[in-house]
C-alpha positions, -999 to 999 in steps of 0.1 A, spaced: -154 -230 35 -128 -241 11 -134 -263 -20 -107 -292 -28 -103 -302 -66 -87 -329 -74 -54 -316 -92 -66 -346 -118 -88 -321 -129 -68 -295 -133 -46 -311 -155 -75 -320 -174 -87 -291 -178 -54 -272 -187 -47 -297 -214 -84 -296 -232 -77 -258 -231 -44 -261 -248 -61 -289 -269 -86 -266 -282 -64 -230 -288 -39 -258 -311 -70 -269 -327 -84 -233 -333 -49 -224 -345 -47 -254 -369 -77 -243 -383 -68 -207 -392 -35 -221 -406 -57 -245 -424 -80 -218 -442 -51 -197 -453 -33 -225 -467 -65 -228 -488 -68 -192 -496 -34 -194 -511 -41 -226 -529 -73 -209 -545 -51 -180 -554 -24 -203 -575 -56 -224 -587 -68 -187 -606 -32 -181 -611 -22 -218 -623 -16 -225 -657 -46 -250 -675 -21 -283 -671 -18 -273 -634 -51 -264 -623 -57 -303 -619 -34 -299 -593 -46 -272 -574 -79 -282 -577 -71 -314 -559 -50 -295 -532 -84 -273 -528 -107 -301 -524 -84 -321 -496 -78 -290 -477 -119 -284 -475 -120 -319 -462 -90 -311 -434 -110 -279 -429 -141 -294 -425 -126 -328 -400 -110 -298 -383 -139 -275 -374 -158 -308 -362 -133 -312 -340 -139 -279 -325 
């Protein structure tokens, strides 16, 4: 007996798999970006580190928006 689905639901379900390997991918781009900018934070001078600092916090809140979305 053969089972008919709706080629709807294919496509639907192809693109929440692509969907979700860009999201997991934006995420891992994400935390290295914030690796780095913890590294030039230690690295910064004391007139920059307001800077990086700030840079740190907003890529937490990306990182964190991000893995929600997951």
């Amino acid at each position: 007996m053969a089972v008919v689905i709706p080629f709807q639901d294919i496509v639907r379900a192809r693109r929440r798999a692509e969907e979700h390997a860009c999201a997991e991918r934006c995420v891992e781009i994400i935390e290295l970006n914030l690796r780095l900018a913890l590294e030039m934070f230690d690295a910064a001078p004391p007139a920059e580190r307001a800077l990086y600092a700030r840079r740190v916090r907003q890529l937490g809140l990306l990182l964190e928006y991000a893995v929600d979305v997951l």
